[in-house]
C-alpha positions in Angstrom: -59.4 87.8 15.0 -56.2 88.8 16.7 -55.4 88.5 20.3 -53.6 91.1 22.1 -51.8 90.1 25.4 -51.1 93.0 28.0 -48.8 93.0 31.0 -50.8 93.5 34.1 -48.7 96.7 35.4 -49.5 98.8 32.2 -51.6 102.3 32.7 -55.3 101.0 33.1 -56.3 103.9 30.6 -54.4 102.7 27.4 -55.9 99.0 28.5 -59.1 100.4 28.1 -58.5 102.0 24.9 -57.3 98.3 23.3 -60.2 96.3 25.0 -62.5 98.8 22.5 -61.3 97.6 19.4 -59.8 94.0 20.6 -59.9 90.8 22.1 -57.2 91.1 25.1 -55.8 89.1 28.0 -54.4 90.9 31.3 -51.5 88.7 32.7 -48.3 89.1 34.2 -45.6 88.7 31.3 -41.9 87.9 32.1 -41.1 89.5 28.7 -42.6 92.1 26.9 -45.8 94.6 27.5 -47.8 93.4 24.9 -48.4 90.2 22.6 -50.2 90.3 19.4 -51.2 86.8 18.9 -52.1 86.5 14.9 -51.1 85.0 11.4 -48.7 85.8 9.0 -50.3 85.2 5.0 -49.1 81.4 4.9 -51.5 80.6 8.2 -48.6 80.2 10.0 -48.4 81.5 13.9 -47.2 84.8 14.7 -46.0 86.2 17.6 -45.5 90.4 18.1 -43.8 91.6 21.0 -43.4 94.5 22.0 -41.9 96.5 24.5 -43.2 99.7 25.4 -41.0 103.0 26.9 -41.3 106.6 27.7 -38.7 108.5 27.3 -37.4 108.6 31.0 -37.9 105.1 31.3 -36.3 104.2 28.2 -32.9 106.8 29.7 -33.2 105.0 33.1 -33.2 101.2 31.3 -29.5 102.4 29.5 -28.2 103.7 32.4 -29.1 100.1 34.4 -28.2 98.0 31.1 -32.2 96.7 31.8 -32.8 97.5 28.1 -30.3 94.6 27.1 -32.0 92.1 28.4 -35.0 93.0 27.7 -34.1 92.9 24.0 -32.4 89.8 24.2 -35.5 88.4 25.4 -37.3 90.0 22.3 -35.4 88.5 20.1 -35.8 85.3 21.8 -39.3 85.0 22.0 -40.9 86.6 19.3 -41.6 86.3 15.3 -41.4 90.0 15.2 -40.0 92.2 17.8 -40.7 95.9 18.8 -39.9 98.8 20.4 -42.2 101.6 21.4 -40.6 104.8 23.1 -43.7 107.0 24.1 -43.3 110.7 24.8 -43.0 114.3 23.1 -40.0 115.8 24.8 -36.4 115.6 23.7 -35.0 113.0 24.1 -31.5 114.4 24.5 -32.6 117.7 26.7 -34.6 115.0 29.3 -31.5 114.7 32.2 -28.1 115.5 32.0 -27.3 112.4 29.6 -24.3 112.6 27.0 -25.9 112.4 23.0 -23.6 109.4 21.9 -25.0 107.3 24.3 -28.4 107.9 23.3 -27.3 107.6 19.7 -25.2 104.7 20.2 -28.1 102.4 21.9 -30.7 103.8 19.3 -28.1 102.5 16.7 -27.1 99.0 18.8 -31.4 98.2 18.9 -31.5 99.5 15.0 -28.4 97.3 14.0 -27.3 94.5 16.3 -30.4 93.6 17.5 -32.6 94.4 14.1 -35.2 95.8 16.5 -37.5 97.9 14.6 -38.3 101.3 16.5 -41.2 103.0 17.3 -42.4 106.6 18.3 -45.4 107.7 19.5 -46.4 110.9 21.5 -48.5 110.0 24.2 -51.0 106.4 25.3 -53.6 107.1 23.2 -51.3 107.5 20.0 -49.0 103.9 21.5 -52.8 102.4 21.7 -53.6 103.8 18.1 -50.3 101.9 17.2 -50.8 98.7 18.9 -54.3 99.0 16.8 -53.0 99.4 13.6 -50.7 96.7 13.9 -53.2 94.0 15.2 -55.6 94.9 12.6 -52.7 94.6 9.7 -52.5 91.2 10.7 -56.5 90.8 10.0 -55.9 91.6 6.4 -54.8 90.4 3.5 -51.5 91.5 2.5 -50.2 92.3 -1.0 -46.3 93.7 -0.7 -45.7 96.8 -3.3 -42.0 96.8 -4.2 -40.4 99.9 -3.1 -38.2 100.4 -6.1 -40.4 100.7 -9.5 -39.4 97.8 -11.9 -37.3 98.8 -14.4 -38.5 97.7 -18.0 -36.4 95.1 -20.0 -33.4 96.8 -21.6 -34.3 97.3 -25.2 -31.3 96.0 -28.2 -30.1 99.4 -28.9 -29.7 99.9 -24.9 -28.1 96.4 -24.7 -25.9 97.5 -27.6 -24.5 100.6 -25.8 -24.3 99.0 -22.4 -21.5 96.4 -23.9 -19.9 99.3 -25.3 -19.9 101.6 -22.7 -18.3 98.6 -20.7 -15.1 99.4 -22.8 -12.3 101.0 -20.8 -12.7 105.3 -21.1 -15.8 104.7 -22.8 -19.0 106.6 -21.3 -22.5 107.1 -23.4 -21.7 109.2 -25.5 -18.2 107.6 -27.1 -20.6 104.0 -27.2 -23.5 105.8 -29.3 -20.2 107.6 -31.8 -19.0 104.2 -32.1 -21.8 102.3 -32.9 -22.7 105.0 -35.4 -19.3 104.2 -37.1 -19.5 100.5 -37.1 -23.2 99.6 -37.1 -22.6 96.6 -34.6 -20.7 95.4 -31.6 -19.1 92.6 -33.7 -17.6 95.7 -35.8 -16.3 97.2 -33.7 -14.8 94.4 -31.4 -13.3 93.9 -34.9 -11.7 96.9 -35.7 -8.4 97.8 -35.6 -6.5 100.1 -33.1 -6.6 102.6 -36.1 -10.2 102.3 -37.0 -11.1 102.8 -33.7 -8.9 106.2 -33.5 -11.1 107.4 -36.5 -13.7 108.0 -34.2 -14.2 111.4 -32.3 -12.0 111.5 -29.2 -10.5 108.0 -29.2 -7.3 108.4 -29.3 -4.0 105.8 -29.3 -4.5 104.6 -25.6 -8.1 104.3 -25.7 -7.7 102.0 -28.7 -5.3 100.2 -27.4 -6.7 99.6 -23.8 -9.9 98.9 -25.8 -8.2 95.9 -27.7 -6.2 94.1 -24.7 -9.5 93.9 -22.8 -10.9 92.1 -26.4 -7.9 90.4 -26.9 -6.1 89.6 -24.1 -6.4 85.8 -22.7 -8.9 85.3 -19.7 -6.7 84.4 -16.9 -9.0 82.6 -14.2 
């Protein structure tokens, strides 16, 4: 079962919502406001910190450069580091605060610091969070891929895909030209004025077609 770690200054009402679902520890932490103690899928010790924010708090800590630190010491400390700004209201309409700089630290914890973000609305929704992400590490994982595999090209596709390769030569030219020829060897083959038989090849396709076949590979 994971452990979940909570700094001793957080709102007594969102401790009470964890210590429902959780084992936790109250303690005064130097970094971070809460520590999931758990296992990644090789048994290996993880640690999850995470920092917590509402909005104005989050404004204030950019305006005192408190933020850097505090993700420095993220990043530091932790297997896997997070973020949690807490709050419904604009961000940008809060206090008189110019959008780029907003933008620009949102971007700096995104990018230079490869902090993952987090919004919630309100305590109960952060505690719902800190929930889900404790009991993820309770589970099995099995990673989908987010891209669907693409099936092995078949030899007609492999065919066209060498052709197409040809300088000026899209789809439709590679499928005329195999028509023609039959094969790839053919047409690597052919002549300048074969190759101008075909359907809008003219002179300088064929011949850009042959120097890329018969030019010397210079390394």
């Amino acid at each position: 079962m994971t452990k979940i770690i909570i700094d001793h200054r957080e709102d007594k009402s969102l401790i009470k919502e964890l210590a429902k679902k959780h084992d936790i520890e109250i303690k005064q932490l130097i970094t971070a406001d809460y520590i999931i103690q758990g296992k990644d899928p090789e048994g290996n010790n993880l640690l999850i910190g995470i920092e917590r924010k509402t909005n104005q708090d989050f404004l204030n800590s950019i305006i005192d450069k408190r933020i850097i630190q505090q993700l420095i010491y993220l990043k530091d400390n932790f297997t896997i580091p997070l973020l949690i700004i807490e709050g419904t209201e604009n961000l940008y309409e809060i206090r008189n605060f110019h959008p780029n700089s907003i933008r620009g630290m949102l971007s700096s914890i995104a990018i230079d610091y490869q902090i993952p973000i987090l919004h919630t609305r309100n305590q109960r929704d952060t505690a719902a969070f800190i929930t889900t992400i404790a009991t993820r590490l309770e589970k099995p994982k099995k990673l989908f891929p987010l891209l669907k595999k693409r099936k092995p090209l078949t030899l007609k596709e492999q065919q066209e895909l060498i052709i197409e390769s040809f300088p000026g030569i899209g789809p439709n030219l590679a499928k005329n030209l195999l028509k023609k020829f039959r094969s790839v060897k053919k047409i690597i083959n052919a002549s300048e004025a074969s190759l101008q038989k075909v359907e809008k090849i003219g002179k300088k396709k064929s011949q850009e077609i042959k120097k890329v076949i018969g030019e010397e590979y210079i390394p």
